[in-house]
C-alpha positions in Angstrom: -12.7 6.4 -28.1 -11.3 3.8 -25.3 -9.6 5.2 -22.6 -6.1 3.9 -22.6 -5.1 2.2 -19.4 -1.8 5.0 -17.0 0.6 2.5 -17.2 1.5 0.5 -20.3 4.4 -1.6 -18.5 5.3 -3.0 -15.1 8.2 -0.6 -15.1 5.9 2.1 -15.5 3.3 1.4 -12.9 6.3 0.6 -10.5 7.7 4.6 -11.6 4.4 5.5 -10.6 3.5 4.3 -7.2 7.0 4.5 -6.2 7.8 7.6 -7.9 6.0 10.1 -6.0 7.4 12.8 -3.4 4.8 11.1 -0.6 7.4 8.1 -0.7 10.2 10.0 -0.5 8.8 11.5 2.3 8.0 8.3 4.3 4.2 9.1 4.4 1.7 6.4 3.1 0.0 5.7 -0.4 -2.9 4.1 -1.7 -3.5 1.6 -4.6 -6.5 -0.6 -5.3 -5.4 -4.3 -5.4 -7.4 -4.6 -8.8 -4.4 -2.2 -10.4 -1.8 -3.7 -8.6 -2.6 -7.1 -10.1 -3.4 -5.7 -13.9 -0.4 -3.9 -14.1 2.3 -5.9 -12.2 1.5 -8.8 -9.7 -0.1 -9.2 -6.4 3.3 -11.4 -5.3 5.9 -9.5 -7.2 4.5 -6.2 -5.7 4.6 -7.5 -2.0 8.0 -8.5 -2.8 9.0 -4.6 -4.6 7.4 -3.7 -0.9 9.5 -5.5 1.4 12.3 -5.1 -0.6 12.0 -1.1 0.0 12.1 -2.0 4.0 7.8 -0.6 3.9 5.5 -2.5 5.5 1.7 -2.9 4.1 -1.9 -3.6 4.8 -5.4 -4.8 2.2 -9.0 -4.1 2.9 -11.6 -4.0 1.2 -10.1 -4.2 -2.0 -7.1 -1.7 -1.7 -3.6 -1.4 -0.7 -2.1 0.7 2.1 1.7 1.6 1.5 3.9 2.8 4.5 6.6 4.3 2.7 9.1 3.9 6.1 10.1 0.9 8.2 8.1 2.0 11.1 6.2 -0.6 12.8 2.2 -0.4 11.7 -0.2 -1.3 14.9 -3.6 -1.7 14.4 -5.7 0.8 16.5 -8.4 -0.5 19.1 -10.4 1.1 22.0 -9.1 0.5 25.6 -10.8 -2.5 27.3 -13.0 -0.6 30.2 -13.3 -2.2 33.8 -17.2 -2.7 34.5 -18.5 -0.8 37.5 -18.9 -3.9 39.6 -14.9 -4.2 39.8 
């Protein structure tokens, strides 16, 4: 038997990612980009996301969602002073 794909329409995929209490919440959620294309568009989806006022980031293949229009930083280590200073 072939495993029928979650979503069979844009609408639905939409329902789903956008759906879910984690969004309501303003916390974050995760999609791969592969799904994102199959099932609704890489450009229509970045639109649906700024549309909602959330901000998001791709790596390695996958979607990060902030579900909240608080600024996203990325996280690196202090620069250290050498001893000699």
């Amino acid at each position: 038997m072939e495993k029928q794909p979650p979503h069979k329409s844009p609408q639905a995929f939409l329902a789903d990612v956008f759906g879910s209490k984690l969004v309501r919440d303003g916390k974050i959620v995760r999609r791969s980009l592969r799904d994102i294309e199959r099932y609704y568009g890489r450009d229509a989806f970045i639109d649906e996301i700024h549309r909602r006022g959330f901000r998001a980031i791709e790596n390695a293949g996958h979607v990060v969602i902030f579900c909240n229009a608080e600024p996203v930083r990325v996280l690196r280590p202090k620069p250290r002073l050498s001893r000699d200073d």
